[in-house]
C-alpha positions in Angstrom: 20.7 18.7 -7.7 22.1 22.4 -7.0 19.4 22.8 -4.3 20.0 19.0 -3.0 23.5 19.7 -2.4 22.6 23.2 -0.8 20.3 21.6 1.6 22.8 18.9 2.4 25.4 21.4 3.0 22.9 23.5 5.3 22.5 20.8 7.4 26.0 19.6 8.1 26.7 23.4 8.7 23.6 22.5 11.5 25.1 19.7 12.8 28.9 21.2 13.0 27.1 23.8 14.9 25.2 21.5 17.2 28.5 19.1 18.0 30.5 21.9 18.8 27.4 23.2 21.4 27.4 19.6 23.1 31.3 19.8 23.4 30.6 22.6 26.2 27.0 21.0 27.6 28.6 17.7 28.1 31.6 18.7 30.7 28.7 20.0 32.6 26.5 16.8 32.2 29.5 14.6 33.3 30.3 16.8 36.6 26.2 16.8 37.4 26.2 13.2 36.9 25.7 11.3 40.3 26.4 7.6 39.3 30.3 7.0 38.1 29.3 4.8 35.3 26.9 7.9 33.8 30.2 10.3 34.0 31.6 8.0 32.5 29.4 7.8 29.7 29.0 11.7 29.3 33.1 11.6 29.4 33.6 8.8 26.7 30.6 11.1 24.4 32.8 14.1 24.3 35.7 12.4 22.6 33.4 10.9 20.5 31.5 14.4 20.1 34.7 16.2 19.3 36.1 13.0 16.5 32.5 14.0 15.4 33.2 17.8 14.5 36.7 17.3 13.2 34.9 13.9 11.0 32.4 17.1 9.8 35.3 19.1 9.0 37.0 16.4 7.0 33.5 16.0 5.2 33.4 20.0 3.8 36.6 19.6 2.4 35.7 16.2 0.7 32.6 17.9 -1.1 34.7 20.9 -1.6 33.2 23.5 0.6 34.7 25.8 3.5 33.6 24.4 7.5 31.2 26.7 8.3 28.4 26.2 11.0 24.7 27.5 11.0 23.4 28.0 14.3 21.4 25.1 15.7 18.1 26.1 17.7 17.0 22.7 17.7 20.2 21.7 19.3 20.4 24.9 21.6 16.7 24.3 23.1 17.8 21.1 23.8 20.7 21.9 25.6 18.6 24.5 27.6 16.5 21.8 28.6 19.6 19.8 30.0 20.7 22.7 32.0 17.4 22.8 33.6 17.7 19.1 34.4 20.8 19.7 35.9 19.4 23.1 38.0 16.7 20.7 39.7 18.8 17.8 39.7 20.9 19.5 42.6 17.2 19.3 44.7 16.5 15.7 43.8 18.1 12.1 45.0 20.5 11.4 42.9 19.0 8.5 41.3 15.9 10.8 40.1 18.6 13.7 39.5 20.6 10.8 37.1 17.4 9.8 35.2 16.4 13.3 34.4 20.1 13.8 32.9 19.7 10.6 30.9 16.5 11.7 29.5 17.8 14.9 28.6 20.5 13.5 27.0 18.7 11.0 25.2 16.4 13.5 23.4 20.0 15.1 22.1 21.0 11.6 20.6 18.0 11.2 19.0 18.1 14.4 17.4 21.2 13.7 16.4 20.2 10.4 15.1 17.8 11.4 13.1 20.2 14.4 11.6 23.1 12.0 10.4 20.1 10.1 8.9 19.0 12.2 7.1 22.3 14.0 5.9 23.4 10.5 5.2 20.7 9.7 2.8 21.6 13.2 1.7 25.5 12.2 0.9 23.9 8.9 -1.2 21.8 10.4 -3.0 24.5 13.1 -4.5 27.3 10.3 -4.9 29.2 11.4 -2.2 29.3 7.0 -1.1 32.9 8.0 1.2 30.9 10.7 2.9 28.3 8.4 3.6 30.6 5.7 4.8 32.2 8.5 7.4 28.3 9.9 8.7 27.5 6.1 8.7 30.4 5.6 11.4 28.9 8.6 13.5 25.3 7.5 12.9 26.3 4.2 14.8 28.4 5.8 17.6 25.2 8.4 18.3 23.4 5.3 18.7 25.9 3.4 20.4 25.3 6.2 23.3 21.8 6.0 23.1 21.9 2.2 23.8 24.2 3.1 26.5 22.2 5.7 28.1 19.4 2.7 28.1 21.4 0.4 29.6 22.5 2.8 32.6 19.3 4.1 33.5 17.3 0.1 33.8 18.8 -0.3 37.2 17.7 3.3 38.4 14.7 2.8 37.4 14.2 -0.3 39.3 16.3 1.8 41.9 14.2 4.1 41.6 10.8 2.3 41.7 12.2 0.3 44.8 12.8 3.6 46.9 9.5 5.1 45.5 7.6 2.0 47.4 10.1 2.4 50.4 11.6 -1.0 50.0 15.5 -2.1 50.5 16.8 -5.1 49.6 19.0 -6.8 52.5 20.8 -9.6 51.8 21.2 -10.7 55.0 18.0 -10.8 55.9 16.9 -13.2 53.6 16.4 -16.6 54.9 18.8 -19.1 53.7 17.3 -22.2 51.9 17.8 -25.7 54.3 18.0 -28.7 52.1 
């Protein structure tokens, strides 16, 4: 059990590490953001994001160990892949620059995802059932903005895909229906 519990503390020092990265990449997500419901979206994720870091803090002291972090190269390439989306964002439309920032942002939640997974099953498995109940909660808000992130980017897509073949929709053209 010694080295379960060392693993499972290595990887919430990872993931104190990588929520504290995403509380500066985010700011920048949310002003690169084109469409207001996106900013939105990156806003709302970095109050959740920082409830996430002081939830990680709260968990050390419950297993009686000190907050530390561990540097997070998983989390740090990712980030360096949003900054790029956001460097060639600024020579796109802004629908194609929004869906390269959902993407982006996407492959952080997942990561994330799959982290509190895993130290969840971590927390069960060493009796630690109100630590599991608190990475359970953050679990369900990193997919709650996943789902989110979906739900923004289907109308830029069809946006998207509608601009691509050079189409508008006008509703005033459209013949009215005689009965």
């Amino acid at each position: 059990m010694a080295q379960l519990r060392e693993l499972f503390v290595e990887e919430l020092q990872g993931l104190l590490d990588a929520e504290t990265q995403l509380t500066t990449a985010l700011p920048k997500m949310a002003k690169a953001a084109n469409h207001p419901k996106l900013r939105e979206a990156f806003e709302k994720h970095l109050e959740q994001t920082q409830r996430h870091a002081e939830r990680l803090t709260e968990i050390f002291s419950a297993v009686g160990e000190n907050a530390g972090s561990k540097p997070c190269r998983g989390m740090a390439g990712l980030i360096e892949e949003g900054n790029e989306c956001i460097a060639k964002g600024s020579s796109k439309d802004a629908v194609a620059a929004d869906l390269g920032l959902i993407a982006a942002a996407q492959k952080v939640e997942h990561y994330e995802i799959s982290a509190y997974g895993t130290v969840r099953t971590l927390a069960r498995q060493l009796g630690y059932n109100d630590v599991a109940a608190l990475l359970t909660r953050t679990l369900g808000e990193e997919e709650g903005a996943d789902y989110l992130l979906t739900a923004i980017s289907k109308p830029l897509v069809q946006q998207a895909t509608l601009d691509e073949l050079g189409a508008t929709v006008n509703l005033e053209s459209v013949p009215t229906a005689k009965v």
